[in-house]
Backbone bond lengths (Angstrom), bond angles and torsions (degrees), N, CA, C in turn:
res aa  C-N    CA-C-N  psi(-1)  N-CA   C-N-CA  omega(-1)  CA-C   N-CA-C  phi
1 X - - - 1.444 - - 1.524 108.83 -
2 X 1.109 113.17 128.21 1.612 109.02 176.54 1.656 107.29 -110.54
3 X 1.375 77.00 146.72 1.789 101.32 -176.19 1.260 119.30 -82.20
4 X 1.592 148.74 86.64 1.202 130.10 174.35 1.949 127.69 -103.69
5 X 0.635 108.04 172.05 1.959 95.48 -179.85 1.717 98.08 -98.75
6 X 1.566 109.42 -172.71 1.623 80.37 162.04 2.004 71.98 -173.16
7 X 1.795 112.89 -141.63 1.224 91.95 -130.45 1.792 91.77 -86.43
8 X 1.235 129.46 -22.31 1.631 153.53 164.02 1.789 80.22 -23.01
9 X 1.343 145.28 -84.04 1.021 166.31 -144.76 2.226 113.46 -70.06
10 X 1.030 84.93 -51.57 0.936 83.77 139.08 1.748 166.06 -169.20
11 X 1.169 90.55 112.22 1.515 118.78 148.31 2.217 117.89 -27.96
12 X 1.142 104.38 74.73 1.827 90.19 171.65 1.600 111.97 -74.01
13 X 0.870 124.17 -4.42 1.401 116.81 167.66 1.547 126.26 -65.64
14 X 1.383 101.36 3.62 1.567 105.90 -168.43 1.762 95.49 -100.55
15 X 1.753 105.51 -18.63 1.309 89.75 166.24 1.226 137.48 -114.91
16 X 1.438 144.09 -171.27 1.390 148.01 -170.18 1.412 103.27 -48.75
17 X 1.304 133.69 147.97 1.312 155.76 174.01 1.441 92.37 -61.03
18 X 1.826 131.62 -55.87 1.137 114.78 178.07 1.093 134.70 -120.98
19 X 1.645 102.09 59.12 1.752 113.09 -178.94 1.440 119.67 -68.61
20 X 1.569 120.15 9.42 1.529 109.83 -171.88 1.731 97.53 -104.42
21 X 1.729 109.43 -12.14 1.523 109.41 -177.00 1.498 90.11 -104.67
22 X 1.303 154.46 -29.34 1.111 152.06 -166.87 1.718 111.05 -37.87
23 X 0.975 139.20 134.02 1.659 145.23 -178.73 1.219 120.60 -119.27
24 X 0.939 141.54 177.72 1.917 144.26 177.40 1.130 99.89 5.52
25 X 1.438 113.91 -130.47 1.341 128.61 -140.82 1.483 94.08 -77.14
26 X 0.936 152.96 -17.58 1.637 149.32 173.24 1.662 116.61 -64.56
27 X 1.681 96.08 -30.45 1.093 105.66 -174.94 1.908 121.17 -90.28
28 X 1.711 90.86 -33.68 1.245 107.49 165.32 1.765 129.84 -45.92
29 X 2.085 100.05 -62.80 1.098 114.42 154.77 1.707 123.28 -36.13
30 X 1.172 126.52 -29.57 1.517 119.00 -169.73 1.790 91.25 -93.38
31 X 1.215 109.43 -45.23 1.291 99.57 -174.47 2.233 112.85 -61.49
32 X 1.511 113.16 -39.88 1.309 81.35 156.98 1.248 154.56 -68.07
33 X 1.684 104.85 -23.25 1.278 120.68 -158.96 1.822 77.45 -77.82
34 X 1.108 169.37 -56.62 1.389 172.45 107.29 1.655 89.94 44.82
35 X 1.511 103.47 -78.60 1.466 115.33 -153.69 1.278 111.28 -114.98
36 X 1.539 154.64 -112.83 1.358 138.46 173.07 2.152 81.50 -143.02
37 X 1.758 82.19 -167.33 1.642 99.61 -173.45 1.078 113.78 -79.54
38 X 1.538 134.62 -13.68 0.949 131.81 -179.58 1.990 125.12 -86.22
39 X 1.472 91.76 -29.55 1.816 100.37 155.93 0.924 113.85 -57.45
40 X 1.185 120.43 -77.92 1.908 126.74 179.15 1.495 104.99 -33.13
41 X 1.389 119.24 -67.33 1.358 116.26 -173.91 1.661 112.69 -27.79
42 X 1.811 98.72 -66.08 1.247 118.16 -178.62 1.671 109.45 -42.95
43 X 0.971 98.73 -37.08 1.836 110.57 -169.37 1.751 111.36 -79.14
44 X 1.311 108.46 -22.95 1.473 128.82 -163.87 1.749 105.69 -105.67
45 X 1.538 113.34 -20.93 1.422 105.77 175.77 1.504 107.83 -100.31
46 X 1.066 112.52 8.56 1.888 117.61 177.02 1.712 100.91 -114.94
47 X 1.264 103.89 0.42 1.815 90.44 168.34 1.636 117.46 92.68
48 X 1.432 95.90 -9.45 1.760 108.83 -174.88 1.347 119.32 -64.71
49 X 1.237 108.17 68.26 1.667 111.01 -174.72 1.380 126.70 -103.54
50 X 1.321 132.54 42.84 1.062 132.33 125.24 1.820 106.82 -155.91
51 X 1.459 104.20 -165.72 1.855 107.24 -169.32 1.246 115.44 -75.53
52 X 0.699 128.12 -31.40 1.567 123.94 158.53 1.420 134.09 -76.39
53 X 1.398 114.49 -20.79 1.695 101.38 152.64 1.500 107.13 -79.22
54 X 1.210 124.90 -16.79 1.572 115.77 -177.89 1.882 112.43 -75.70
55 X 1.320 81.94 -24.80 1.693 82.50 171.72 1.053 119.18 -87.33
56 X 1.635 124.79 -6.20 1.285 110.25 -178.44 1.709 105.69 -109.32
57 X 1.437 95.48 7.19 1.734 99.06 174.08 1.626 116.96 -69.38
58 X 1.141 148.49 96.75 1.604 156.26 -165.83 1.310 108.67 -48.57
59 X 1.600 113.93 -38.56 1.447 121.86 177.60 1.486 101.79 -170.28
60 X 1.716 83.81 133.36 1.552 93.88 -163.54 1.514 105.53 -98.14
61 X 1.220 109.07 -6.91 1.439 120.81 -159.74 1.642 98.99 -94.13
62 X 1.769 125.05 -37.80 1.095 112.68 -173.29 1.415 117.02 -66.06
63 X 0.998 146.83 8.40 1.203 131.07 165.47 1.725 117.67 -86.78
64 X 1.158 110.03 11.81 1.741 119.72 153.35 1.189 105.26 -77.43
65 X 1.650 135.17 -22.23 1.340 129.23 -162.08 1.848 118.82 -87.88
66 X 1.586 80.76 -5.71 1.464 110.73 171.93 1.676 120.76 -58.45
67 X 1.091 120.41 134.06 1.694 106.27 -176.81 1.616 100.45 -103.21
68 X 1.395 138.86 101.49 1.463 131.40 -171.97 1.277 83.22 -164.51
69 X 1.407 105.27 123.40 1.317 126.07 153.08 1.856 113.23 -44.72
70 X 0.936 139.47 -24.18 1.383 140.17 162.23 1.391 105.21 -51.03
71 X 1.057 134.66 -53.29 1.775 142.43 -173.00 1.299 113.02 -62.94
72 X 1.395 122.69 -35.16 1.817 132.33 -158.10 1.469 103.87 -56.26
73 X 1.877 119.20 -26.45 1.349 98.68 178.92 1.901 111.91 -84.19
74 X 0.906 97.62 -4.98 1.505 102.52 -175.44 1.456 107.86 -71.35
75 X 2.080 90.33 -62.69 1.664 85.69 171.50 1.631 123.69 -38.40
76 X 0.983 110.61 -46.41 1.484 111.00 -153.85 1.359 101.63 -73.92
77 X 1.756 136.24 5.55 1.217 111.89 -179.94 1.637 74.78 -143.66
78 X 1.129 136.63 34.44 1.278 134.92 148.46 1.664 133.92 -130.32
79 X 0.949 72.34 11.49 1.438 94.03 -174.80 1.923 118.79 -158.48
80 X 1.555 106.14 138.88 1.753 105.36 176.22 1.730 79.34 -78.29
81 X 1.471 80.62 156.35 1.671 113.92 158.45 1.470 112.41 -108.34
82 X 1.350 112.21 114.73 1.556 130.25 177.88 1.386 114.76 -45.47
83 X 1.437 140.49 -169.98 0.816 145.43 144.39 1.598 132.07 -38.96
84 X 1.891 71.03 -60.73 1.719 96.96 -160.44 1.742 102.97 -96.74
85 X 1.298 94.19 31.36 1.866 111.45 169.21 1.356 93.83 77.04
86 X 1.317 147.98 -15.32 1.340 123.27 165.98 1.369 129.83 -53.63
87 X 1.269 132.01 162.79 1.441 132.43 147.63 0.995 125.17 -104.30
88 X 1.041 117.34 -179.23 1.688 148.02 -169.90 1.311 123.01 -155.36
89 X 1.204 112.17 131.97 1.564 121.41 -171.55 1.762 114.08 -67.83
90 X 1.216 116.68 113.13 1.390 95.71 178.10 1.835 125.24 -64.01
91 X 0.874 142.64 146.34 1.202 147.38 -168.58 1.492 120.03 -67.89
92 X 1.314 106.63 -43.19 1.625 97.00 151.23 1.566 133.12 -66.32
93 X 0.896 142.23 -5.90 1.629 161.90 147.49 1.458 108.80 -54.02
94 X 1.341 104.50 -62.87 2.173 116.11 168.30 1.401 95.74 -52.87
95 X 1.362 120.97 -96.88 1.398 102.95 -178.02 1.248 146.86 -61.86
96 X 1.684 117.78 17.04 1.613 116.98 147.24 1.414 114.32 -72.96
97 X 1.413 98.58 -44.45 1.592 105.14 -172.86 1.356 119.20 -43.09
98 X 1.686 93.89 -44.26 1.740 118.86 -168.95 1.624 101.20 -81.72
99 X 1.392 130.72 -31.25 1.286 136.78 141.13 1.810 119.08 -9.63
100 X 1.619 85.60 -83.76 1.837 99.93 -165.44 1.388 87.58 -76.97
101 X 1.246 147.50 -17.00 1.598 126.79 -177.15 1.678 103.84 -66.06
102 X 1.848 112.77 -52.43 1.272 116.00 164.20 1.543 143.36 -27.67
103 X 1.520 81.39 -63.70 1.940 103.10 169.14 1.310 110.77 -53.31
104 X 1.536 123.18 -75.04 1.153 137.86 163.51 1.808 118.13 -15.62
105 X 1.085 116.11 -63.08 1.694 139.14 171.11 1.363 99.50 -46.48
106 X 1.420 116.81 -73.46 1.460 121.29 174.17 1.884 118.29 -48.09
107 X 1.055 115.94 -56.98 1.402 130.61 174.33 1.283 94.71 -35.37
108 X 1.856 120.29 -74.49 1.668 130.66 -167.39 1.820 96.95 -50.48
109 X 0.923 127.42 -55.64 1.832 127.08 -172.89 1.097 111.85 -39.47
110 X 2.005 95.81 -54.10 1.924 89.53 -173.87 1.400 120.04 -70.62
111 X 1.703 106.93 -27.90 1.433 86.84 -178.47 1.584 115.66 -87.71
112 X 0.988 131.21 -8.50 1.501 130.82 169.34 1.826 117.12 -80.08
113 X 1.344 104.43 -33.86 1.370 115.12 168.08 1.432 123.79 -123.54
114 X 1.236 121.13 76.73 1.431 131.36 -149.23 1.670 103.75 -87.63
115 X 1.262 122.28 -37.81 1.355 122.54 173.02 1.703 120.06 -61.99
116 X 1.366 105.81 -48.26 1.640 111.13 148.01 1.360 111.86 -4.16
117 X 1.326 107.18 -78.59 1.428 113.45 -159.32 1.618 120.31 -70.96
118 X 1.217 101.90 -32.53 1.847 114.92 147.31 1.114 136.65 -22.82
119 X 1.729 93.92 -72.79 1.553 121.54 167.49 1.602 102.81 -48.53
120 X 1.135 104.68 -57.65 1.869 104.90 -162.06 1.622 109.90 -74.93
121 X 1.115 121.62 -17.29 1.490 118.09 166.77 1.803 109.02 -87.90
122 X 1.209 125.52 -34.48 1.285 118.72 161.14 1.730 113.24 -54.13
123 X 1.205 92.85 -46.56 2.076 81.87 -173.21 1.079 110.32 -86.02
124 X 1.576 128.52 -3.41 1.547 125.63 148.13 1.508 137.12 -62.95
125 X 1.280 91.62 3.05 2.053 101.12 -162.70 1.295 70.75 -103.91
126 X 1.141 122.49 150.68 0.836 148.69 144.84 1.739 144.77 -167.49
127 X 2.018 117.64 117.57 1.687 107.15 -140.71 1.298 116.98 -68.45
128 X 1.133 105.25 179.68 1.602 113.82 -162.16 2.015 97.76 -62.86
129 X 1.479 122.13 -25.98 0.967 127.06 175.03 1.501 115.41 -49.45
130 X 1.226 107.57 -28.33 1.874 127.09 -169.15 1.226 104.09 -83.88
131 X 1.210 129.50 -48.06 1.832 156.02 152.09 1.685 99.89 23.11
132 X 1.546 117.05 -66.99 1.300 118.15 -157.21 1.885 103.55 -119.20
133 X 1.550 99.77 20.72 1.767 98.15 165.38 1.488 106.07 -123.05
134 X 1.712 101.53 146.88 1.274 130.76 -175.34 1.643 90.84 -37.89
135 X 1.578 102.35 148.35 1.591 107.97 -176.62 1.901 105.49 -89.38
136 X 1.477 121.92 8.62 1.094 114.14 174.66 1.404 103.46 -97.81
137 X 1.142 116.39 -21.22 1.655 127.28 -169.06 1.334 96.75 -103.31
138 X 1.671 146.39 17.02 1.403 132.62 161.85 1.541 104.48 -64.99
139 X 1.277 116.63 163.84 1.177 145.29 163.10 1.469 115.28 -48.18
140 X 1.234 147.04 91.23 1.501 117.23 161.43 1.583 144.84 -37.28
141 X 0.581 113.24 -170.52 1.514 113.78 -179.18 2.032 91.45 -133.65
142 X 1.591 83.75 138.62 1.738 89.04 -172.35 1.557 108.07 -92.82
143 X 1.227 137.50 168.56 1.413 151.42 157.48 1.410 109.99 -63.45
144 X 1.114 126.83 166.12 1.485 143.40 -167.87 1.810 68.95 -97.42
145 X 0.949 170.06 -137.41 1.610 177.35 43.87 1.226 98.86 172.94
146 X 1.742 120.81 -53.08 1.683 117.34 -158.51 1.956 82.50 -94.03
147 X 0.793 129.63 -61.66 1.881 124.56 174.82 1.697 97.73 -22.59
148 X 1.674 129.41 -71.87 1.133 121.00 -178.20 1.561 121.57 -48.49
149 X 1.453 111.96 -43.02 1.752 129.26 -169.94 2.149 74.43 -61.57
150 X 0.915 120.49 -93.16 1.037 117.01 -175.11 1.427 124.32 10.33
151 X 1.615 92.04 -84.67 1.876 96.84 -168.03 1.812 97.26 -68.79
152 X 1.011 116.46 1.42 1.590 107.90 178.97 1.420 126.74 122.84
153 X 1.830 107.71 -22.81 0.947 126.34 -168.40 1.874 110.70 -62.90
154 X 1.188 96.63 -173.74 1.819 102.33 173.75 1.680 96.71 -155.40
């Protein structure tokens, strides 16, 4: 079964106004208060200090796959230890990670494509009249431009 987040999840309003300039430990702090000490940690012993090197990290998780005694405290609160001395990622850790990759993604859209997010909360309203029709067949919502074209105006 795979685990994904989707748009319920995230919400960027839950974070700082300026998490895309945020650096080290400012940046760290938001990422636990988000997720617990052991993400951040994970996120904080690979150097990942702010949102955009974290987005450009491919996998944040492989550096558990690492054998260095430097890591063992990480493992041990990010991971079960197997039997046969392996680990395993605990599943809440995957989906924080997979969490702030989300948030993060969303965060970068709005501020590079800020009208986007306009658009998509306008064609989400929709009145209780709309309630019981197919969501391809709702009504749009018009522009301040096609409302003027309308009454005649230009």
């Amino acid at each position: 079964m795979s685990i994904s987040t989707n748009k319920y999840c995230t919400d960027t309003s839950i974070l700082p106004s300026d998490i895309l300039s945020l650096q080290g430990s400012d940046f760290f702090k938001v990422v636990e208060s988000l997720t617990s000490n052991s993400v951040a940690d994970l996120i904080r012993i690979q150097e990942i200090r702010n949102v955009r090197v974290f987005m450009l990290v491919p996998d944040i998780l492989a550096v558990l796959k690492i054998d260095s005694s430097e890591l063992d405290y990480i493992r041990k609160t990010a991971c079960f230890r197997l039997q046969n001395n392996n680990y395993i990622v605990k599943l809440g850790i995957e989906t924080s990670i997979r969490y702030l990759r989300d948030l993060f993604a969303t965060k970068i859209r709005e501020y590079y494509y800020p009208d986007n997010k306009q658009q998509n909360d306008i064609g989400n309203n929709s009145s209780s009249s709309d309630d019981n029709v197919p969501s391809g067949q709702k009504r749009r919502a018009l522009s301040s431009e096609q409302i003027s074209n309308k009454r005649g105006r230009k």
